[in-house]
N, C-alpha and C positions, 0 to 999 in steps of 0.2 A: 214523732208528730203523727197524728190522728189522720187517717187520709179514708175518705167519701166520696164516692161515685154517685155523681147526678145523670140519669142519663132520659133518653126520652124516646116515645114510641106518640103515632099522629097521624095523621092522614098528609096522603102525597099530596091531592089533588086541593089545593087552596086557590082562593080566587085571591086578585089582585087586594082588592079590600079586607078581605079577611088577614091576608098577612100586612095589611095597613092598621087594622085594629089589634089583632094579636103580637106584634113584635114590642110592644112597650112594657104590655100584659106578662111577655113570656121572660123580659129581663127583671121585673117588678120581682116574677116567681122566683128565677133564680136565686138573687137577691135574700130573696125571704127565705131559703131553703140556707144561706151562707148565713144569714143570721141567728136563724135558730137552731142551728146543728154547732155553731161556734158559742154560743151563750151553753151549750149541753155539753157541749165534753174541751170547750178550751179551743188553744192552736190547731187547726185544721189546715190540710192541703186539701183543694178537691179536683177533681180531674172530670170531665164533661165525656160520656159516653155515647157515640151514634153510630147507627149504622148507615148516617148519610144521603139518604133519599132523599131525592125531590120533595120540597112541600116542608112537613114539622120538622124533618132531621136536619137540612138543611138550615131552617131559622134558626131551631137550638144551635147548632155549633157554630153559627154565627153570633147570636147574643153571649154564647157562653166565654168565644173568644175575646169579643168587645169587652170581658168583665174580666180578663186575664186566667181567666181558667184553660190549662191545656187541654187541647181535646186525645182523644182516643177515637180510631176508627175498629168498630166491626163490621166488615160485611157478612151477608149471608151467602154469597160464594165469590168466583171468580170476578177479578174487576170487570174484565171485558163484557162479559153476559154480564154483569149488572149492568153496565152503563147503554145497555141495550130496553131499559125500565125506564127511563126519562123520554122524557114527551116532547122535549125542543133541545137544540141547539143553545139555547140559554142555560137550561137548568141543566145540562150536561155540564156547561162550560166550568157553571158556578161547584159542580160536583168536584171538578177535576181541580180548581182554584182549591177549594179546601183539602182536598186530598192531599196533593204535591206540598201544601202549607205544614202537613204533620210528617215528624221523622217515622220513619221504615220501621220501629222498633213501637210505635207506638200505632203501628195498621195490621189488622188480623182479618184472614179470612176463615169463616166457620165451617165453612162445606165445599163441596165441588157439587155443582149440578149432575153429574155424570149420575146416571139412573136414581133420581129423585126429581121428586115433583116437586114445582116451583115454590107454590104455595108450602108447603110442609119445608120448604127451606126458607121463608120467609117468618112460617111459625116457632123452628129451630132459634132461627137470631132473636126472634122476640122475647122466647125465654130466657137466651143467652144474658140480653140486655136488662133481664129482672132481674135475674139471679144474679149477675153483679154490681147490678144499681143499690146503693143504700135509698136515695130519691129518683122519683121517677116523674119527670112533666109528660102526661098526655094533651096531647092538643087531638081532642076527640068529640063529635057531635052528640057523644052519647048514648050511639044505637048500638047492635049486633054487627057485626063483621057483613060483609056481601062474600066472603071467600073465607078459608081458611088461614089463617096466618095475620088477619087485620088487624084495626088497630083496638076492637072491640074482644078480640079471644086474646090481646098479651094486655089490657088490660085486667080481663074475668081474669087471669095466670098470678098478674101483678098483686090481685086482690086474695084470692088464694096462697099467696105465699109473703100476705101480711106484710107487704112493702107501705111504705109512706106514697102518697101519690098525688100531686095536683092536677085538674082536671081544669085544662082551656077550652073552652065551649067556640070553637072558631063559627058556627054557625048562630049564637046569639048578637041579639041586637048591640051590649053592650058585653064584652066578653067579660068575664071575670074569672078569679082564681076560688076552685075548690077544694081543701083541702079535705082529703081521705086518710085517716092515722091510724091503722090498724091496733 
């Protein structure tokens, strides 16, 4: 059987209503990415790829699991120094819920922080997360990165290495999906 990695790259910092408009959005996308890759080559298994951060990472692999897709975790280094990148005790908590939910054989870490810079291991995973995605949902406003590693330099990556891509516009009035097909 045919097996497809959706996986997704987004910005952390969502407001409460932006992930009230985008979570219907980003199960619709899935969705359409299960339909039209199974009309293309038949029986399909797909497997949901994130590296789990606050904000997009964390709604994909929650939509992707309400649709029975297992997930796959990558981080971009150690748990501990990640979970030092969350911004409350909520979105910690919810990090650690999905974590402990996926088997040990299906959680990778990419790097060690140990003499590299944050950002350059942030931009590390983002390639990672192209280079094994067949599909890739951005939940991105659209702009340039503010640092290295955003979610605007593993999209330009995404687009350069002629990935399929939807783009959720969390910052429009009504969000919608855009589909990019190399």
């Amino acid at each position: 059987m045919v097996k497809k990695v959706i996986s997704v790259t987004g910005h952390r910092l969502l407001t409460a209503g932006q992930i009230e408009k985008i979570n219907p959005i980003l199960k619709t996308a899935i969705i359409q990415i299960m339909r039209s890759a199974t009309e293309q080559y038949g029986p399909i298994s797909f497997i949901a790829l994130s590296p789990l951060a606050q904000g997009a990472d964390t709604l994909f692999a929650n939509a992707a699991l309400s649709l029975g897709i297992p997930l796959q975790i990558l981080l971009p280094f150690e748990r501990d120094e990640y979970m030092k990148d969350f911004t409350s005790g909520e979105l910690l908590n919810e990090f650690n819920r999905l974590y402990d939910m996926v088997s040990g054989e299906n959680k990778r870490v990419l790097n060690t922080t140990s003499g590299h810079e944050r950002n350059d291991l942030y931009m590390d995973v983002g390639r990672e997360i192209v280079n094994e995605a067949d599909y890739i949902i951005a939940i991105w406003n659209e702009r340039e990165s503010k640092g290295k590693g955003g979610t605007g330099d593993v999209v330009a990556y995404a687009l350069e290495e002629k990935k399929h891509i939807l783009i959720i516009n969390p910052e429009e009035e009504q969000p919608s999906i855009q589909f990019i097909n190399p």
